[in-house]
C-alpha positions in Angstrom: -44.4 43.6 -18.9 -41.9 45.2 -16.7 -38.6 44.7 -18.5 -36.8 47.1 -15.6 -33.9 44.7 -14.0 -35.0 43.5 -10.0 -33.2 44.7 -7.6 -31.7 42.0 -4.9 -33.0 42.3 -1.5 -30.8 44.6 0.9 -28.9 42.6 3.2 -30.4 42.5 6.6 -28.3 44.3 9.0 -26.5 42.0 11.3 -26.0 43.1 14.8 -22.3 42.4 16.0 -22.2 39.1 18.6 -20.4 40.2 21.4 -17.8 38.1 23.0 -17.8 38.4 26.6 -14.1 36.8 26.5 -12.8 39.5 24.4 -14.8 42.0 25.6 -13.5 41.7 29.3 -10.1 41.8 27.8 -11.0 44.9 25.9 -12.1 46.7 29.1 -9.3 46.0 31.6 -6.6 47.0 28.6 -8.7 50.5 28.2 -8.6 50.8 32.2 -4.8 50.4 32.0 -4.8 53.0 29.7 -7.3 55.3 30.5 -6.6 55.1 34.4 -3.4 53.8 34.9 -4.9 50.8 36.8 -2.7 47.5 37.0 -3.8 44.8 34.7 -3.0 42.4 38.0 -6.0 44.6 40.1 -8.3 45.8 37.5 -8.1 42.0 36.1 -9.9 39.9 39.2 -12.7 41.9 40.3 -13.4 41.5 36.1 -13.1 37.7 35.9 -15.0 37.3 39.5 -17.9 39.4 38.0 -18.1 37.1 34.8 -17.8 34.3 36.4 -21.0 35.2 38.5 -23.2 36.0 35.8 -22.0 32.6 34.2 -21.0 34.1 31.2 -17.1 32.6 32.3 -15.5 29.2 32.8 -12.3 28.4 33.7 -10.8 28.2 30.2 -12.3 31.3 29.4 -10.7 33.2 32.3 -7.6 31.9 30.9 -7.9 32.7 27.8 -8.7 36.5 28.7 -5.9 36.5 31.3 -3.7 35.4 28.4 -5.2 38.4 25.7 -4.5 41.2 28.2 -1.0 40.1 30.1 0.7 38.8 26.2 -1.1 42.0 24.7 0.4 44.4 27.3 4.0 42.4 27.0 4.6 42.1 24.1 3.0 46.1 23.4 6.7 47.3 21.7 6.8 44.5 19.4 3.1 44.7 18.4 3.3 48.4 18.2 6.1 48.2 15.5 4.3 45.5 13.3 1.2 47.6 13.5 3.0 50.6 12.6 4.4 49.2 9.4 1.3 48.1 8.6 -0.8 50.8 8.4 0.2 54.4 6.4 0.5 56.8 9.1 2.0 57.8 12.4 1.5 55.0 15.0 0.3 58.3 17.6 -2.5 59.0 15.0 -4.3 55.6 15.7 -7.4 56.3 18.5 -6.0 54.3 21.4 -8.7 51.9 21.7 -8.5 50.8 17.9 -4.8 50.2 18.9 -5.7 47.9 21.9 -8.0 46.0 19.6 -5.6 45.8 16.6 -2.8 44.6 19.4 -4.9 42.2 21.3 -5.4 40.7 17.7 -1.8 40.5 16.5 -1.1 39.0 20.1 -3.8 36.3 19.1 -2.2 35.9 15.3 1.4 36.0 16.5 1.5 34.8 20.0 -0.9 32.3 20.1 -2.0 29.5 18.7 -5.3 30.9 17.9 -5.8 29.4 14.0 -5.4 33.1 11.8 -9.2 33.2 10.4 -10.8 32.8 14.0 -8.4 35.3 15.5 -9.1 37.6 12.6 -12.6 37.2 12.4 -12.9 37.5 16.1 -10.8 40.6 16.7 -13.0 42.0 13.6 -16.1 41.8 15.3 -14.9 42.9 18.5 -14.1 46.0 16.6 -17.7 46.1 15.5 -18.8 46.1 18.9 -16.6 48.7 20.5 -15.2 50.8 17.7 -18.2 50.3 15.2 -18.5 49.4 11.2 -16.4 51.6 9.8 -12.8 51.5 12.5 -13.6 47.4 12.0 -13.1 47.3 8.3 -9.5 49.2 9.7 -8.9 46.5 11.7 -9.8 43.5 9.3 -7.2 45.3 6.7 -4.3 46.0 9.0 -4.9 42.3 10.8 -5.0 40.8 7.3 -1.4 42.6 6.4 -0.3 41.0 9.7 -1.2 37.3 8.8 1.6 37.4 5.9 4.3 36.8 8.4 5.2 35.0 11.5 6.2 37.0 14.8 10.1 35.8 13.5 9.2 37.2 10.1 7.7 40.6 11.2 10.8 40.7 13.7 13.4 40.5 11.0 11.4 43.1 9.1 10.6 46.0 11.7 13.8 45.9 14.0 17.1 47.5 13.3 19.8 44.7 13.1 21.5 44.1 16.3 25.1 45.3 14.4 23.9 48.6 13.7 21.6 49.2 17.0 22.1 46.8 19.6 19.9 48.6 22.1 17.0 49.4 20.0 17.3 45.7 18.1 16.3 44.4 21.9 13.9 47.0 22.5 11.7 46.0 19.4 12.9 42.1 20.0 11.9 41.7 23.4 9.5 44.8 23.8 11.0 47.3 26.4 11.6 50.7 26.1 15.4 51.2 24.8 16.3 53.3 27.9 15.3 50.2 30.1 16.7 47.5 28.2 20.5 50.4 28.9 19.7 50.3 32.2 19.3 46.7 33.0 22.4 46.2 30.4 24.3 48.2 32.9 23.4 46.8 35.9 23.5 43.2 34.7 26.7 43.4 32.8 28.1 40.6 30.4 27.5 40.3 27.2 24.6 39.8 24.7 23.4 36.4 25.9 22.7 37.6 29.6 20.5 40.8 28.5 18.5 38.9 26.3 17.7 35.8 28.7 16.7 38.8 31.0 14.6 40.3 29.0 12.6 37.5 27.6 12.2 36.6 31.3 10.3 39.9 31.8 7.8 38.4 29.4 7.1 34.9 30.2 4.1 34.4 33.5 5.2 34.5 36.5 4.1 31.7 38.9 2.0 32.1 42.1 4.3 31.5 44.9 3.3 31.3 48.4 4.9 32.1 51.7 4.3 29.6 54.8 4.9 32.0 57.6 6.7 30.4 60.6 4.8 29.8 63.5 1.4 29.8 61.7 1.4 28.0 58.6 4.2 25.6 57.6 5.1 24.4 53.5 3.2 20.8 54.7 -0.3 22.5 55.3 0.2 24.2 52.0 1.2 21.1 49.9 -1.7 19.5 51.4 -4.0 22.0 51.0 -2.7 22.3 47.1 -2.6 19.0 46.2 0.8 17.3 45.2 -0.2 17.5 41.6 -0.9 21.6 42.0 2.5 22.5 44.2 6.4 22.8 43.7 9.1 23.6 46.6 10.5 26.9 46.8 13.7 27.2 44.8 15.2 28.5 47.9 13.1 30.0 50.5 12.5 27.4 53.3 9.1 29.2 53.9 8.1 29.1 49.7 5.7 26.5 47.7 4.7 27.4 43.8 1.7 26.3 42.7 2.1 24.5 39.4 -0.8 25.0 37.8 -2.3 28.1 38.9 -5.2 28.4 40.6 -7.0 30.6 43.1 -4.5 31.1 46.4 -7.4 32.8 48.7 -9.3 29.6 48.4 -6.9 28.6 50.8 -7.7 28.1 54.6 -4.0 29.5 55.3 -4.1 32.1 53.2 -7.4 33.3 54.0 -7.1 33.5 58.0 -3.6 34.8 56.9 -0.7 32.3 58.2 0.3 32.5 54.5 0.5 34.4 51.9 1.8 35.1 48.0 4.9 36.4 47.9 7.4 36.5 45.4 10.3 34.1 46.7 12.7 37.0 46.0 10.7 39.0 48.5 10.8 36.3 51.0 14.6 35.8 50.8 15.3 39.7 51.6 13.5 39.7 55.0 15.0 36.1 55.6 18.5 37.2 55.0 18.1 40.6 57.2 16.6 37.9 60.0 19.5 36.0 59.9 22.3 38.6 60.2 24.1 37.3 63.8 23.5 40.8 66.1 25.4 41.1 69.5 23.6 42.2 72.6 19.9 43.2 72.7 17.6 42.1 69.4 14.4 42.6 70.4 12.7 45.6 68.1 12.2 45.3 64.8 11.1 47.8 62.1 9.9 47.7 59.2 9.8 51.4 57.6 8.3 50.4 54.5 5.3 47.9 55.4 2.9 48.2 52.3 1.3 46.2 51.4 2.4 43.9 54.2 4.5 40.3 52.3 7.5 41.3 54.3 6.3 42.7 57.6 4.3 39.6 57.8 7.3 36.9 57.6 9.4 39.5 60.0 6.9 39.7 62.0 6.4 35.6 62.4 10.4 35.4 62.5 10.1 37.8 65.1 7.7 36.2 67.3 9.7 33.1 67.1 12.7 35.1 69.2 10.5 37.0 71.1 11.0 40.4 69.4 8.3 42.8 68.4 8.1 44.2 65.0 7.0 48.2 64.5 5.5 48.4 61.1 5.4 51.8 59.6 3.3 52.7 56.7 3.0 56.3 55.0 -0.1 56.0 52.7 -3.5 54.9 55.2 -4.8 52.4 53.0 -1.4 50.9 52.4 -1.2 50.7 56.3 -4.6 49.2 56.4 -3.4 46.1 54.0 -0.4 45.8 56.8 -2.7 45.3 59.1 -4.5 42.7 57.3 -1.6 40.9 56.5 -0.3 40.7 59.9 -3.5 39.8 61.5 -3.3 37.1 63.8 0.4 37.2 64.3 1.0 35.3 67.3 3.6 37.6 68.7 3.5 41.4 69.7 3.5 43.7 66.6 2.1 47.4 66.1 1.4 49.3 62.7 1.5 52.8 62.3 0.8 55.2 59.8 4.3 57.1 59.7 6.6 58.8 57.3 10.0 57.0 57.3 11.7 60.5 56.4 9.9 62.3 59.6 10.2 59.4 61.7 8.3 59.5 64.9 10.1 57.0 67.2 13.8 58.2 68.8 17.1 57.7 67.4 19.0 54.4 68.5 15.5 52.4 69.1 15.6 49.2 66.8 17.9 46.7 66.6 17.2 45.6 62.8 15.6 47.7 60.2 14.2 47.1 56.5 13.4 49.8 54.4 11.9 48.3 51.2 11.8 51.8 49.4 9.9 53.0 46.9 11.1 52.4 43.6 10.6 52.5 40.1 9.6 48.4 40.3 12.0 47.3 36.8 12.5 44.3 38.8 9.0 43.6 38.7 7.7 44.1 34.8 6.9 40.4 34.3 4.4 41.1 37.2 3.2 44.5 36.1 4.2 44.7 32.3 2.5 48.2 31.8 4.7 49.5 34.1 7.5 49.3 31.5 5.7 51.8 28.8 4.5 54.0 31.9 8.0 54.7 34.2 10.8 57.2 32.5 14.1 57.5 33.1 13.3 61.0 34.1 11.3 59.4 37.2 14.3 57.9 39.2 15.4 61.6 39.6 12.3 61.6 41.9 12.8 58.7 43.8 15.8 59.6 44.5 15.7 61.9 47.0 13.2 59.8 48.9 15.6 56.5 48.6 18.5 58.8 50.5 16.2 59.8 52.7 14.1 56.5 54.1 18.0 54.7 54.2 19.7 58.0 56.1 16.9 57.8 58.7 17.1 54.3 59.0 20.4 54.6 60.0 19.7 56.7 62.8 17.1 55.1 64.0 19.1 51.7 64.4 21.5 51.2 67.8 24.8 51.0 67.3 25.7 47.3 66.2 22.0 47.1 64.7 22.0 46.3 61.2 19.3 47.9 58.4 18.7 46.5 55.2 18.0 48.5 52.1 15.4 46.9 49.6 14.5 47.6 46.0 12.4 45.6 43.8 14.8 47.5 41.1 18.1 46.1 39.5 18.7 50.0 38.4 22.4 51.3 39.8 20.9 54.4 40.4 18.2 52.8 43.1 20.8 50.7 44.2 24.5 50.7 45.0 24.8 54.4 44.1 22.2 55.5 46.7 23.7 52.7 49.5 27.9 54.5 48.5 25.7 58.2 48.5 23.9 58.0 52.2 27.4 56.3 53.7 29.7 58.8 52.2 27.6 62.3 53.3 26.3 63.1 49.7 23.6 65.5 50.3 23.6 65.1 54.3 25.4 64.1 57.2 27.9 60.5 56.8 26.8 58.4 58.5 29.4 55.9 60.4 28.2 52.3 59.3 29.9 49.4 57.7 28.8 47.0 54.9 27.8 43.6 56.0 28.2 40.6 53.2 24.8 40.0 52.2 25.4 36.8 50.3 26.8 34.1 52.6 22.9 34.6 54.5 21.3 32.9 51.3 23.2 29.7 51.6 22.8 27.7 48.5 21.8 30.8 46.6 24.2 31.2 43.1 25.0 34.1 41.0 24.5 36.6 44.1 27.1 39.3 42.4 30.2 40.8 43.8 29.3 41.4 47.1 28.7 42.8 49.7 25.2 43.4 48.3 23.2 41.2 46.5 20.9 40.8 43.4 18.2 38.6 42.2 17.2 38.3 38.8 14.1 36.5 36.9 16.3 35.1 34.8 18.7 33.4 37.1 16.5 32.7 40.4 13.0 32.7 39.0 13.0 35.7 41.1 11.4 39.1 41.2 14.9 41.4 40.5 15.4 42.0 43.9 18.7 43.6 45.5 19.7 44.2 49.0 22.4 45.8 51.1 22.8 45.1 54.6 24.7 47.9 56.7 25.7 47.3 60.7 25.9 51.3 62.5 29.0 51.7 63.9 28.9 55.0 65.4 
C-alpha cells in the first residue's frame, strides 16, 4: 500500500486568447510611440485591414477608436494614477507595459467598461504582448486602480488648485503644465475659461465637411448623409457635421473631390481672407502654404467663382502631391508648385491676396492629434519661429500694393501669433515692411467671441472650432 500523498495534476497551460479589438489598439499606441506616427493616420489603414479579414464590425472599430484616442487624452491623468500606484519611478516602467496599464485604466476610469471585464481583459492582453510574468504587474497595479473613481484618484494625485493652479489643471485635464501657461495666457480670464478649454481638447471632435462652391453645395451633402447622419455648419456657409460619424470617402462628393473634411475653423480663415473688399485688379491668388490642400481647395473654388486663378505653393513633394489631389477637378484655372515660401520663386508685387497658413506647433489642434501635446516643447516654438517671420515677410512682398495677406496658425500661442504679426510689421529681425492691419472680425458676420481685434481667434471651446487665429494685413507701400 502506497501511503505517499497524490499529487494533483499540473494545470494545463492555457494559451492567452488574443483580442483582436485590444490588440489593434495595442499596436497603433506602440506606433505613436515608437515612430511618432499620428493615431489619426496609423489608425485607418489598422481598422480597414481588420475589417477585411472580418475579424471587425462596426462596434468594434469603435470601441478600439475609443481605447487609443481616450488612452492617448487622457495620458497625464492616467500616468499620475499609475504612478502612485506602483513603487517606483513612472520612467522605470517598459513603455509598452505602460500603454497596456493606461489603455486599462482608460477602460476602468473612462468607460463604462464593468471593472472585472476591463481588468480581466487588459490582463490577458498583457499575456499576449508582455507575457506571464509583466501580466501579473498589470493585474496588481489595475487592481489598486479599481479602489477609486477617476474623481477619487483626481482628488488624490493632483496638487490642490490653491497651492498649484497650473499643475492642478495639468494632472486634471491632462496637458503638459507649460501648455496649459500658454493657452492661460493667450486665452486670458479666469479659472472657468482655461478649464472649459481644456476639457474641450479632450472631448471627439466631429467630422465636418466642406461643400466647395461651384462643385458640391451643403444640399448634395445632406442628401448624400441622410438627415438623420448631418448637422449645419455652426457658421461656415460651405460646412455640414455629420452626426453620427461615419465614413466621409464613401461619399460621391468627397471622393471625385467637390468636398472635403475640413475643420469649420479652417474653412472660416480662407472665407474671411476671400471676402476682404480689394480695389482694382484681384485676379491672382496664392496660397504659400497649400499642404495638405483643405484651404487651397475652397480658395481655389472661391476663386474660380470671380474668375481668379489660385498659385498653390507647397515646400515638402508629397505634401504638394496631396494639393494636387485636393484640388483636382477644380473648375477654374489653378497651378501647384513645389516652392519654398521663404525663397519664393514668383516676383515681388504679383498677387493680389495671399494666405500663409504657417507651420506651427498645432496647440489648436490637440483634440485632433492628442499625442501632439506630450510630444511638442516649449523649446520648439524657438524653431518655428524664424520660419513664421519669414513665410509672413515674404508674403508681404510678394503681394501688390493694396493686396491683402493673411497670416494663419492652427495655434492660440502669442508667440505664433500676434507677436510674430507686431515683429515682421515693425522691422524685428529684417526690413519693416509698410502694411496696415485690416479688422478681421466684421468678415465672420454672426461669429461671437472673435477677441479684441484686429485679429481674430477661434477656440474649441467657444466655436466648436479648431483654435484657429488670423491676421489680415493690406501692403501699403
Amino acid at each position: 500500500m502506497n501511503d505517499q500523498p497524490r499529487r494533483r495534476p499540473a494545470k494545463p497551460h492555457r494559451r492567452p486568447k488574443k483580442d483582436p479589438v485590444r490588440f489593434l489598439a495595442f499596436e497603433a499606441l506602440r506606433a505613436v510611440d515608437e515612430r511618432d506616427a499620428y493615431a489619426n493616420l496609423v489608425l485607418p489603414p489598422l481598422l480597414k485591414k481588420a475589417r477585411a479579414k472580418g475579424d471587425f464590425d462596426g462596434r468594434d472599430a469603435a470601441l478600439a477608436t475609443e481605447l487609443v484616442y481616450g488612452t492617448l487624452r487622457r495620458q497625464g491623468t492616467y500616468d499620475a494614477i499609475v504612478a502612485a500606484c506602483i513603487d517606483r519611478p513612472l520612467r522605470e516602467v517598459d513603455p509598452p507595459v505602460l500603454d497596456v496599464l493606461n489603455m486599462g485604466v482608460h477602460q476602468l476610469l473612462g468607460t463604462r467598461i464593468p471593472t472585472h471585464a476591463a481588468v480581466s481583459a487588459s490582463v490577458e492582453l498583457a499575456r499576449v504582448v508582455l507575457g506571464e510574468g509583466r501580466a501579473k504587474f498589470v493585474n496588481a497595479v489595475l487592481r489598486k486602480v479599481t479602489a477609486h473613481d477617476l474623481d477619487g484618484w483626481v482628488e488624490k494625485v493632483a496638487p490642490p488648485y490653491d497651492e498649484d493652479a497650473e499643475d492642478h489643471l495639468a494632472v486634471v485635464h491632462s496637458h503638459p503644465r507649460w501648455i496649459v501657461s500658454a493657452l492661460w495666457d493667450a486665452l486670458g480670464g479666469g479659472r472657468a475659461g482655461i478649464e472649459d478649454l481644456l476639457e474641450a481638447d479632450n472631448e471627439r471632435p466631429e467630422v465636418t465637411l466642406v461643400a466647395r462652391p461651384g462643385r458640391s453645395t451643403t444640399e448634395e451633402l445632406v442628401k448624400a448623409l441622410g438627415e438623420d447622419n448631418s448637422l449645419p455648419g455652426r457658421w461656415s456657409p460651405y460646412a455640414v457635421r455629420m452626426a453620427e460619424g461615419g465614413e466621409p470617402g464613401a461619399l460621391e462628393a468627397v471622393r471625385e473631390s467637390r468636398a472635403g473634411v475640413q475643420d469649420e475653423g479652417s474653412q472660416l480663415v480662407a472665407a474671411a481672407l476671400a471676402a476682404v473688399p480689394v480695389e482694382g485688379r484681384d485676379s491672382r491668388w496664392l496660397d504659400g502654404c497649400a499642404g495638405p490642400g483643405g484651404k487651397a481647395a475652397l480658395l481655389a473654388a472661391l476663386a474660380a467663382e470671380r474668375g481668379a486663378t489660385l498659385l498653390a505653393a507647397e515646400k515638402q513633394p508629397h505634401r504638394a502631391r496631396l494639393v494636387e489631389r485636393a484640388l483636382a477637378g477644380n473648375p477654374g484655372p489653378y497651378q501647384v508648385i513645389t516652392a519654398d515660401g521663404t525663397r519664393p520663386p514668383w516676383l515681388p508685387g504679383t498677387f493680389d491676396r495671399i494666405l500663409m497658413d504657417v507651420p506651427c506647433s498645432g496647440l489648436g489642434a490637440l483634440r485632433r492629434r492628442p499625442e501632439s501635446r506630450w510630444r511638442r516643447h516649449a523649446e520648439d516654438l524657438e524653431a518655428f519661429a524664424p520660419l513664421q517671420r519669414g513665410l509672413l515677410r515674404e508674403a508681404l512682398k510678394a503681394v501688390r500694393v493694396g493686396g491683402v495677406v493673411g497670416y494663419a496658425t492652427c495655434s492660440p500661442h502669442l508667440a505664433e501669433t500676434r507677436v510674430v504679426v507686431e515683429d515682421v510689421l515693425k522691422g524685428r529681425g529684417g526690413e519693416p515692411v509698410e502694411a496696415e492691419w485690416i479688422d478681421a472680425r466684421p468678415l465672420l458676420p454672426g461669429v461671437p467671441a472673435l477677441g479684441e481685434g484686429p485679429d481674430l481667434q477661434l477656440w474649441p471651446h467657444l466655436h466648436g472650432t479648431d483654435a484657429m487665429y488670423l491676421a489680415l494685413l493690406r501692403r501699403t507701400g
